[in-house]
C-alpha positions in Angstrom: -15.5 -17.4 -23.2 -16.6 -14.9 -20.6 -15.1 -11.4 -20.4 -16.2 -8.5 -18.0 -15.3 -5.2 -17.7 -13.3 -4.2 -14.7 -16.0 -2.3 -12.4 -18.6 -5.1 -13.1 -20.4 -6.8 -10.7 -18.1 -10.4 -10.0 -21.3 -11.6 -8.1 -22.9 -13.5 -10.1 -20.3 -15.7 -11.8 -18.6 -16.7 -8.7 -18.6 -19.9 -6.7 -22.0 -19.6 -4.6 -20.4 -20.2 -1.3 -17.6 -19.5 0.0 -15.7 -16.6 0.7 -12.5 -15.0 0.1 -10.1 -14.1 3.4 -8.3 -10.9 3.3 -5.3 -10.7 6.0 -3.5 -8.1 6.3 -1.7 -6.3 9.0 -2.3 -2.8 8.5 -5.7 -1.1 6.6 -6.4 2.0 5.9 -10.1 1.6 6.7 -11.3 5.2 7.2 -9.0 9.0 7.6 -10.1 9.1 11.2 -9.2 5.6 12.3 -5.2 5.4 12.6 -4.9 1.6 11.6 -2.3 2.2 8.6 1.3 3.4 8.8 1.6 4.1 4.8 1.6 2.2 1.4 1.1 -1.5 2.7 -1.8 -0.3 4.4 -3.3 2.4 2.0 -2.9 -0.5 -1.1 -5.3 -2.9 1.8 -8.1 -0.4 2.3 -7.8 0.9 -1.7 -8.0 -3.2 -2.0 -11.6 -3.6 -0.5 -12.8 -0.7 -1.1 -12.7 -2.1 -5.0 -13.7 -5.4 -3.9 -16.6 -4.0 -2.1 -17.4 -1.9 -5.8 -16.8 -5.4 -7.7 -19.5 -7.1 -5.5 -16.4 -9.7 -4.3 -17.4 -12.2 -1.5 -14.1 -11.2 0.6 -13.7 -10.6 4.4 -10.5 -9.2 5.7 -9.2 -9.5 9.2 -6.6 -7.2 11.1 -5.7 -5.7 14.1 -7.2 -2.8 16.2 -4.5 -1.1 16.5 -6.0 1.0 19.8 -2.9 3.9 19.7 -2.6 3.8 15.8 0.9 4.3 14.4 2.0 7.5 15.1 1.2 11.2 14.7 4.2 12.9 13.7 6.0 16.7 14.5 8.8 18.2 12.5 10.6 21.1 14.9 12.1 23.8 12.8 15.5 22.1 12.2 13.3 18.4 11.2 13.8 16.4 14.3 10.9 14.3 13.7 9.6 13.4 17.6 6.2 10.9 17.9 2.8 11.0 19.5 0.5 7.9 20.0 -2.7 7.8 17.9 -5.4 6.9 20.4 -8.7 6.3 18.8 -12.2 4.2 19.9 -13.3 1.6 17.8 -16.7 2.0 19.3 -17.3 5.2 17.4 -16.3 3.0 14.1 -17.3 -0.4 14.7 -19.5 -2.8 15.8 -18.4 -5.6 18.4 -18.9 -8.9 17.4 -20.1 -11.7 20.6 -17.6 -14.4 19.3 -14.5 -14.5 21.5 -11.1 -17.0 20.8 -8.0 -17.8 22.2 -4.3 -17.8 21.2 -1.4 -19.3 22.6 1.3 -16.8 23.2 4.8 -17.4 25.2 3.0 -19.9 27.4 -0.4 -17.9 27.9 -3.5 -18.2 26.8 -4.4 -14.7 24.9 -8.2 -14.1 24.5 -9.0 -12.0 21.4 -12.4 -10.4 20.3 -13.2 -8.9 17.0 -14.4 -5.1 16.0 -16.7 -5.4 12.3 -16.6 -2.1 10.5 -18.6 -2.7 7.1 -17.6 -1.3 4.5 -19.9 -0.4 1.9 -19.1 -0.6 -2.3 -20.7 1.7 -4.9 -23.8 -0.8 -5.5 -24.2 -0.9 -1.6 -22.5 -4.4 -1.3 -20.5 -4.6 2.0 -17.0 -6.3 2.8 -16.9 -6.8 6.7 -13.4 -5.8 7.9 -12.9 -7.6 11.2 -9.9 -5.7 13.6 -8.4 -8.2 16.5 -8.4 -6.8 19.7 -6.8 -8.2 22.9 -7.6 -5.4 25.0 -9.9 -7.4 27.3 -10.2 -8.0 31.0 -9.5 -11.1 31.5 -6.0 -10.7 29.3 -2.7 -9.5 31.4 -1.5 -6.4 31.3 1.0 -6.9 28.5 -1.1 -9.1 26.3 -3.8 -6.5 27.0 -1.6 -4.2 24.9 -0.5 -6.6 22.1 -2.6 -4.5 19.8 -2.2 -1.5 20.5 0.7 -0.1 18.0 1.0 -0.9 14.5 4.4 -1.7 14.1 6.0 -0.7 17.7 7.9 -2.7 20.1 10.4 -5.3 19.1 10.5 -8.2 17.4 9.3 -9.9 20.3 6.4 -7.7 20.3 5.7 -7.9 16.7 5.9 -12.1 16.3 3.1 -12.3 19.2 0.9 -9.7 16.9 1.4 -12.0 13.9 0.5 -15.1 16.1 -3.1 -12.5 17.1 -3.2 -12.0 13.8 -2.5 -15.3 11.8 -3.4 -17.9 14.3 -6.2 -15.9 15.7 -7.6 -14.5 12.5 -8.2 -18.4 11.1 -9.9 -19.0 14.4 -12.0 -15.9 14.6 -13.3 -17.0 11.3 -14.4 -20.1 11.8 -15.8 -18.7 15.3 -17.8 -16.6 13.4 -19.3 -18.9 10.9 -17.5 -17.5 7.7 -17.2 -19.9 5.2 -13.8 -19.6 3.4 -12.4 -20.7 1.1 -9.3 -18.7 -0.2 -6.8 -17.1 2.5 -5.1 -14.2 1.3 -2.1 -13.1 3.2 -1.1 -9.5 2.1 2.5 -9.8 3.1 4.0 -12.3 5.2 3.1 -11.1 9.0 -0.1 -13.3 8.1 2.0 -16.3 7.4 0.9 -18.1 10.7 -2.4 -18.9 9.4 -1.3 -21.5 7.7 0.1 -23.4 11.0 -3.6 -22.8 12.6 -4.8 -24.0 9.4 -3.0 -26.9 9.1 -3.2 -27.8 13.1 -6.4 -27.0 12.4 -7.2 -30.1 10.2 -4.9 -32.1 12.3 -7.0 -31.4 15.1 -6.6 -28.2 16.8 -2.6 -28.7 18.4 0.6 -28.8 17.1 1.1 -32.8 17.8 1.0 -35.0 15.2 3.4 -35.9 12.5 2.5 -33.7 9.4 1.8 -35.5 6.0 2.5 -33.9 2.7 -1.3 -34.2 2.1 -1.1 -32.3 4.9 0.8 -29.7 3.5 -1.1 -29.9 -0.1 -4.4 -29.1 1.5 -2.8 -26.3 3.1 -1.5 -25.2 0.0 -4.8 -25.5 -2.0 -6.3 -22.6 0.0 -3.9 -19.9 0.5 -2.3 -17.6 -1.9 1.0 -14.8 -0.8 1.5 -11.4 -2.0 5.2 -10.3 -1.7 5.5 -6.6 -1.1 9.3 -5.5 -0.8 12.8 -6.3 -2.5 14.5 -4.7 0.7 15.3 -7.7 2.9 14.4 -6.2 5.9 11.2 -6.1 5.4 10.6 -9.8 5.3 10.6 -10.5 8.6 12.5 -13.1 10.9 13.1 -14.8 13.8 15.4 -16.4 15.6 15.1 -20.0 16.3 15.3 -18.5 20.5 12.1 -16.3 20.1 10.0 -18.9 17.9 10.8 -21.2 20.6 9.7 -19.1 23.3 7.0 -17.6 22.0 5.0 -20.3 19.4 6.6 -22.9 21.7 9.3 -25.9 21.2 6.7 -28.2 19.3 5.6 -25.6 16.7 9.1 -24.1 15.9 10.6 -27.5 15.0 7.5 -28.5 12.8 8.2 -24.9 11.2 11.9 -26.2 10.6 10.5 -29.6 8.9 8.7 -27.6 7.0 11.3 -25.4 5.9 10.4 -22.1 7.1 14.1 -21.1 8.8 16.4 -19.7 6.5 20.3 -19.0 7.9 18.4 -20.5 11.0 16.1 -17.6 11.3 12.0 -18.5 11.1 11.6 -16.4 7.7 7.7 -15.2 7.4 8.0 -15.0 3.5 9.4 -18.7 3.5 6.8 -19.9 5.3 3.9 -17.8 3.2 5.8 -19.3 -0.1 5.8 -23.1 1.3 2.1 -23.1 1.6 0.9 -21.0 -1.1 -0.6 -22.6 -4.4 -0.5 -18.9 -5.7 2.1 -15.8 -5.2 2.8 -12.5 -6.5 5.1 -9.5 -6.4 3.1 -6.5 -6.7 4.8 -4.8 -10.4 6.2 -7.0 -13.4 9.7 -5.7 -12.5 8.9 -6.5 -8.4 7.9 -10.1 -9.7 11.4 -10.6 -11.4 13.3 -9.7 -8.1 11.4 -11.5 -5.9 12.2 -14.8 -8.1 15.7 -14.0 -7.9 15.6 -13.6 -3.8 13.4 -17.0 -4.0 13.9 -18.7 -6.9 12.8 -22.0 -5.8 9.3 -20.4 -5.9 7.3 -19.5 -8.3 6.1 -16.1 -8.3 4.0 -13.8 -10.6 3.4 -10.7 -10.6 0.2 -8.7 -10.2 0.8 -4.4 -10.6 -0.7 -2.8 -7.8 -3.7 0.1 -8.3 -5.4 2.9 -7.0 -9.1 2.9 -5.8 -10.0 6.0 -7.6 -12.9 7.5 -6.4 -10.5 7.9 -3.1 -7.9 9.5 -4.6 -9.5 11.7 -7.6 -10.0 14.9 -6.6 -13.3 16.7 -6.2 -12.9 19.1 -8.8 -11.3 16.4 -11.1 -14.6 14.2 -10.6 -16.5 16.8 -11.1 -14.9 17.3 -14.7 -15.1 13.9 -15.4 -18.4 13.3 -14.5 -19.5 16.2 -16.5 -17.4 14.7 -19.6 -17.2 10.4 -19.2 -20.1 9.9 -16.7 -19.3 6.0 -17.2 -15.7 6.2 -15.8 -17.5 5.3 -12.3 -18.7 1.6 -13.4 -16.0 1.1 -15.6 -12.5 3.1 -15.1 -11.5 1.9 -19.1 -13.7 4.9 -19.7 -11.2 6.8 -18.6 -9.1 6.6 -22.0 -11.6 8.7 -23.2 -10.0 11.5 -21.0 -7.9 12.4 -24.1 -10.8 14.0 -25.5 -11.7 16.9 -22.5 -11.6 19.9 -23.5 -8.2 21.5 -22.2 -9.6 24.2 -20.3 -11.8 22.1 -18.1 -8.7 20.4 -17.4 -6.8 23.5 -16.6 -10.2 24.8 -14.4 -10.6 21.1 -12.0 -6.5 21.3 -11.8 -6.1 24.6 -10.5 -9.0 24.3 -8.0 -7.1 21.1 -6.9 -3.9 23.4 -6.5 -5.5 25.9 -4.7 -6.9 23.4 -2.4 -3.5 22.4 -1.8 -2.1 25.7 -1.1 -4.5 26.6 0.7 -3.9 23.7 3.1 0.3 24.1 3.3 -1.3 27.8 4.3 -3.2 26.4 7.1 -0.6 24.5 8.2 2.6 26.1 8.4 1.2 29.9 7.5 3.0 30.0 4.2 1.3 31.3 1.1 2.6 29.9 -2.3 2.0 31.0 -5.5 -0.8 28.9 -7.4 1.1 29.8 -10.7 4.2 28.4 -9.8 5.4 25.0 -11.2 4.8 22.9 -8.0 6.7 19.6 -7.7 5.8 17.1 -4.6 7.4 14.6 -3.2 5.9 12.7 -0.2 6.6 8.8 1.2 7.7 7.0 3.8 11.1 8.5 4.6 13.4 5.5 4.3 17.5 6.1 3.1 16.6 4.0 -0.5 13.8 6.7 -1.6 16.6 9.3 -1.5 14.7 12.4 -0.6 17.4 14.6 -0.8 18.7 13.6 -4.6 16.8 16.8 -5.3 19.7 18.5 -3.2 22.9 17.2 -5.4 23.7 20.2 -7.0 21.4 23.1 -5.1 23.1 25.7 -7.2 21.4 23.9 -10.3 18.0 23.8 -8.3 18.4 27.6 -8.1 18.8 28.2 -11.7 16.5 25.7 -13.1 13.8 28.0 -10.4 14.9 31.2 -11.9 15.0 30.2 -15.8 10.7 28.8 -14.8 10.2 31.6 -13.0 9.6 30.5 -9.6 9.8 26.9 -8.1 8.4 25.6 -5.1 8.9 21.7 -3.9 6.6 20.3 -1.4 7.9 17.2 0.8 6.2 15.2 3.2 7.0 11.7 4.8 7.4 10.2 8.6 10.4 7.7 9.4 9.8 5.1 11.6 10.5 6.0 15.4 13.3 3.2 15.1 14.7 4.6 12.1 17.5 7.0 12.9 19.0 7.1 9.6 15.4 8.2 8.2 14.8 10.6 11.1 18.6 12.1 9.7 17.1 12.5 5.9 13.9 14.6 7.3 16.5 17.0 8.7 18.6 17.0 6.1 16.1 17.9 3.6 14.6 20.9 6.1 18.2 22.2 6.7 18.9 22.6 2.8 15.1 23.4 2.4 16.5 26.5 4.9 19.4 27.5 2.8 18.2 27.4 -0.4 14.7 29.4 0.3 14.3 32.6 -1.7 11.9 34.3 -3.5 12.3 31.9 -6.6 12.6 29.0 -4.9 10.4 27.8 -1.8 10.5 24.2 -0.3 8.1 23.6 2.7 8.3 20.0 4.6 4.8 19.0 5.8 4.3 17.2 9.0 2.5 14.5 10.2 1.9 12.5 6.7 -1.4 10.9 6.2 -4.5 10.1 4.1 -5.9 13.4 3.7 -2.9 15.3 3.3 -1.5 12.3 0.6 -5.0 13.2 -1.5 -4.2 16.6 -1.8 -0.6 16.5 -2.6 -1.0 14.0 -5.1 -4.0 15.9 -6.7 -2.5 19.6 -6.5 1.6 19.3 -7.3 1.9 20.2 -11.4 5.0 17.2 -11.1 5.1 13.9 -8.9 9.0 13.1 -8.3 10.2 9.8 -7.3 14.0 9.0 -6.5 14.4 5.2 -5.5 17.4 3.3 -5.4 16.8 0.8 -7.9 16.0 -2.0 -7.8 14.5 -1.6 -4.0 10.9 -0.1 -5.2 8.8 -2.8 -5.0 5.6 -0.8 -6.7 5.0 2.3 -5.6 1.4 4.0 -5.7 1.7 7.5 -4.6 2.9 8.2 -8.3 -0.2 6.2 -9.8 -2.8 8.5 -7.4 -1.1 11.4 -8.8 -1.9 9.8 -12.6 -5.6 9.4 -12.0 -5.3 13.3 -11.3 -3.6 13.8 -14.2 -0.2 14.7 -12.5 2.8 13.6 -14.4 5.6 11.4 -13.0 9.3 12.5 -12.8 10.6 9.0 -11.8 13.6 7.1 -11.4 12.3 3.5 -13.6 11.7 1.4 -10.7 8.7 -0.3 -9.3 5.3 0.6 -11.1 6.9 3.4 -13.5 8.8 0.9 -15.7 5.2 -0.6 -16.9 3.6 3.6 -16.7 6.1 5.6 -17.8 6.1 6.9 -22.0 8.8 9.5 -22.1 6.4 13.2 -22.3 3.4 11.6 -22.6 2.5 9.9 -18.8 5.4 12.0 -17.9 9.9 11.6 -17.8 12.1 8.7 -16.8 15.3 9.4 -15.0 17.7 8.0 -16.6 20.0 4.8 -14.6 23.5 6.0 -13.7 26.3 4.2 -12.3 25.5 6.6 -8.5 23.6 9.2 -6.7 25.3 11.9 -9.1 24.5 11.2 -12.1 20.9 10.2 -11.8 21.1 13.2 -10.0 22.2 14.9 -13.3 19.6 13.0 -15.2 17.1 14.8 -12.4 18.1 18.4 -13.5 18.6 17.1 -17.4 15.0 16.4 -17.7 13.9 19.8 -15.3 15.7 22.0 -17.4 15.1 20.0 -20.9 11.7 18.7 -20.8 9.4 19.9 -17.9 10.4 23.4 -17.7 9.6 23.8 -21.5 6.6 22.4 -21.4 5.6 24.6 -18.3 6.6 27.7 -20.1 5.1 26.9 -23.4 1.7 27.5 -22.0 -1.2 25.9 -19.7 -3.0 24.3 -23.0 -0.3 22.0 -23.9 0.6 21.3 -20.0 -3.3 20.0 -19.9 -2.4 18.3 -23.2 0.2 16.3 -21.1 -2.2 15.8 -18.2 -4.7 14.2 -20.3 -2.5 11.6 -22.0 -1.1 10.8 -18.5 -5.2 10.1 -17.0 -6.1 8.4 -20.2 -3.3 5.7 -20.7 -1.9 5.3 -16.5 -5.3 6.3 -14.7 -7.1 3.4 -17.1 -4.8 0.6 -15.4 -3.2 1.6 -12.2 -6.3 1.2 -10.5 -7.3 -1.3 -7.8 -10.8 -2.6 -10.2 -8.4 -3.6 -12.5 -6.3 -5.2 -9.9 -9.1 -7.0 -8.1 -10.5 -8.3 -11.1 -6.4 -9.9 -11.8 -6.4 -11.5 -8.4 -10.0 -12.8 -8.5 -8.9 -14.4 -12.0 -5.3 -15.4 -11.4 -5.5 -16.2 -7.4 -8.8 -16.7 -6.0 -10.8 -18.4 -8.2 -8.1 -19.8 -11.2 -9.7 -21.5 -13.8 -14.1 -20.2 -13.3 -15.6 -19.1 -15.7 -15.2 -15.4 -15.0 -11.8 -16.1 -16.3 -12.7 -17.7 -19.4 -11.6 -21.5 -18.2 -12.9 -23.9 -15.7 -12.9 -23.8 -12.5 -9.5 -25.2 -10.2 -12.5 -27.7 -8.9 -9.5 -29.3 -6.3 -8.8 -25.8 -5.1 -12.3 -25.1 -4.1 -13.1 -28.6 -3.0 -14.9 -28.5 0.9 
């Protein structure tokens, strides 16, 4: 039986051709190119970035994404209003000569492809391919059809996932990558399977499909499921499928049985013609069986890349102290033996790196010995952001009896989502009344990569208040764990598997509503964190260590990599321990 560590090369055990297709709608590529909107998208890029380290034969295809997602202001009462995101491919990528077409609402859609490589630890390079329509010889609308990550309507956003699906799978094979595993990282990739299986049918939609058909399909593409909230599988009605992918398509896709309460349901279809799917956290994996249980669905816990995420200082310390946690991150269990003031030293540099930001940004200086608590995500009504508020007399004393809170928030709400534009000011209006000398709470604008990396590395405490069970994973938390940074958590997504109660940090306790989880909030403040904090900055490092040694040593994306390539991509090889899934692989 072979075994290999996680940050080993996968290179030289794999299949010797072939390659593995990443799709995905949004990527976080690189902090200056705005092709992400949050944790979908950060998950992609921290996703290639540790295939890239692992030596994985992987491409990944997306879309440009010309005007990004949005860059977001915060006015002094938090109304949240939106700027477009405009960036240049040219200053990131290279444009490739291979051109394709789609069929879209009755037009022909040319499509060309951007190739930004991006390069591993040992120099090996995953090409990430971003679809762009923004061509001359396009209309003016389909010109535009990727230009915003997540904008428009539903109209808008089915003829994207025809771009990217349909026109991903043809891009490929336009551009001579041999493939053979398709990835689809959520379901807005779930049309490649239709131009995969018109494909072998030969190039339409006529035809009457075969269950071989369907079974050679099936033996190249594998699903990741990424929410419990059902509006974020997306759906169609059986009017737009119609008009858009066109009569012939749609009622194939109803043969096939991809309409659910006779919408066309992108998860459903994904499922149907996947030998392989996952939820992205053991408890994630339970709920999506229970919303599809005709399926079977496994679960694979999401990561962190963390050579992204960990700190400067932090690196610094654990280069200085486990040099080998770069090629192999189980190295990092040895993070229970550093010293507790180098701990203390690379934290507090991260803090002040973080303070000194908030300074730069909203001209507020905090106080680097205060406990610090952060709590940033995408603003949606289910992460409860202002659970924190429940009782704000409590908040006041529990500031006063540690000498001094301050609570840093950050998060954009979609521009559609009114409810999560109300919870932003909600949160800034009690932020106003409750600001004192003791107690300071400051809501950062405009949300992104770098500012995530310093939050996550600088608060003392990482809070997280879902609405169970509708966290699907969660991996703010986990960056904050490879810093060191404790988790205050509802037990939900990722923190059921990370959470050992004052050693990776506290659970919130379940309660029957909002109140008395919010109790179980202050309980643990006043009980367990503000105790610790007082007792002295030794046995906080104490606590810091335990939390990088047992969470930073699996919450990371080389473990997670190494799970897919074993469980998804290539079941059965010998890098697994078995043989390989020989009719999987088959040309």
């Amino acid at each position: 039986m072979q075994s290999f560590s996680p940050n080993t090369s996968l290179t030289h055990s794999l299949p010797a051709t072939g390659h593995v297709a990443y799709f995905s709608m949004e990527i976080a590529i690189h902090p200056s190119m705005p092709t992400y909107s949050g944790g979908l998208g950060v998950l992609a890029g921290d996703t290639l970035r540790s295939a890239a380290d692992l030596e994985l034969p992987l491409v990944a295809f997306t879309l440009a994404h010309h005007k990004g997602y949005f860059h977001q202001h915060l006015d002094s009462t938090g109304q949240q209003t939106e700027d477009v995101q405009p960036w240049n491919p040219e200053e990131f990528c290279t444009e490739e000569p291979e051109q394709i077409a789609v069929w879209v609402e009755g037009r022909t859609v040319t499509v060309r492809a951007w190739r930004y490589d991006l390069v591993g630890c040992t120099g090996h390079t995953i090409p990430i391919y971003l679809l762009d329509t923004d061509l001359e010889v396009n209309t003016g609308w389909d010109r535009g059809l990727t230009d915003h990550l997540y904008g428009g309507d539903t109209n808008y956003r089915l003829q994207q996932e025809i771009v990217l699906g349909m026109g991903g799978v043809r891009m490929a094979a336009a551009l001579g990558i041999d493939v053979n595993v398709y990835h689809m990282n959520e379901g807005h990739a779930a049309l490649l399977t239709l131009a995969l299986l018109e494909g072998q049918m030969g190039g339409g939609p006529q035809g009457v499909v075969t269950e071989s058909d369907v079974a050679l399909v099936r033996k190249q593409c594998v699903f990741t499921t990424h929410t419990p909230v059902p509006a974020g599988h997306d759906r169609f009605s059986a009017e737009q499928a119609g008009r858009i992918l066109g009569s012939e398509r749609t009622a194939k896709l109803e043969e096939l049985g991809a309409f659910k309460d006779g919408l066309l349901n992108m998860t459903l279809l994904a499922l149907r013609f996947s030998r392989y799917a996952n939820g992205v956290a053991l408890q994630h994996g339970k709920v999506s069986r229970e919303m599809f249980p005709e399926f079977a669905i496994d679960s694979i816990t999401n990561g962190v890349h963390g050579p992204t995420w960990i700190s400067a200082p932090v690196q610094q310390m654990l280069d200085e102290h486990i040099p080998a946690w770069r090629r192999d991150h189980l190295y990092l269990r040895n993070a229970i033996d550093i010293p507790a003031n180098a701990v203390i030293e690379a934290h507090s540099h991260a803090k002040e790196e973080l303070l000194a930001a908030v300074a730069a940004r909203t001209g507020l200086v905090l106080n680097p010995r205060m406990l610090t608590l952060g709590f940033a995500r995408r603003v949606a009504t289910y992460k409860r952001a202002n659970l924190l508020f429940t009782e704000p007399e409590r908040l006041v004393e529990i500031a006063k009896a540690v000498g001094g809170l301050q609570i840093l928030y950050a998060g954009k709400a979609h521009p559609q989502d009114e409810p999560g534009k109300a919870l932003i000011r909600e949160v800034v209006e009690r932020a106003a009344t409750l600001d004192s000398d003791t107690l300071q709470i400051v809501y950062l604008e405009n949300y992104a990569w770098d500012l995530g990396a310093l939050l996550t590395s600088g608060v003392d405490v990482w809070v997280n208040t879902p609405k169970r069970p509708y966290e699907a994973s969660g991996t703010s938390g986990m960056k904050a764990a490879m810093n060191g940074v404790p988790s205050l958590s509802i037990l939900d997504g990722w923190w059921i598997e990370g959470w050992i109660e004052g050693v990776t940090g506290w659970a919130i306790e379940d309660g029957a509503n909002d109140a008395e989880e919010a109790a179980s909030l202050y309980g643990k403040l006043e009980k367990a964190v503000v105790p610790l904090y007082l007792s002295g900055p030794e046995k906080w490092a104490g606590l810091m260590k335990t939390t990088m040694a047992i969470n930073g040593t699996f919450f990371n994306t080389n473990r997670m990599v190494q799970q897919y390539a074993r469980n998804a991509y290539y079941p059965g090889h010998p890098v697994t321990g078995a043989r390989v899934a020989e009719e999987a692989f088959a040309d």
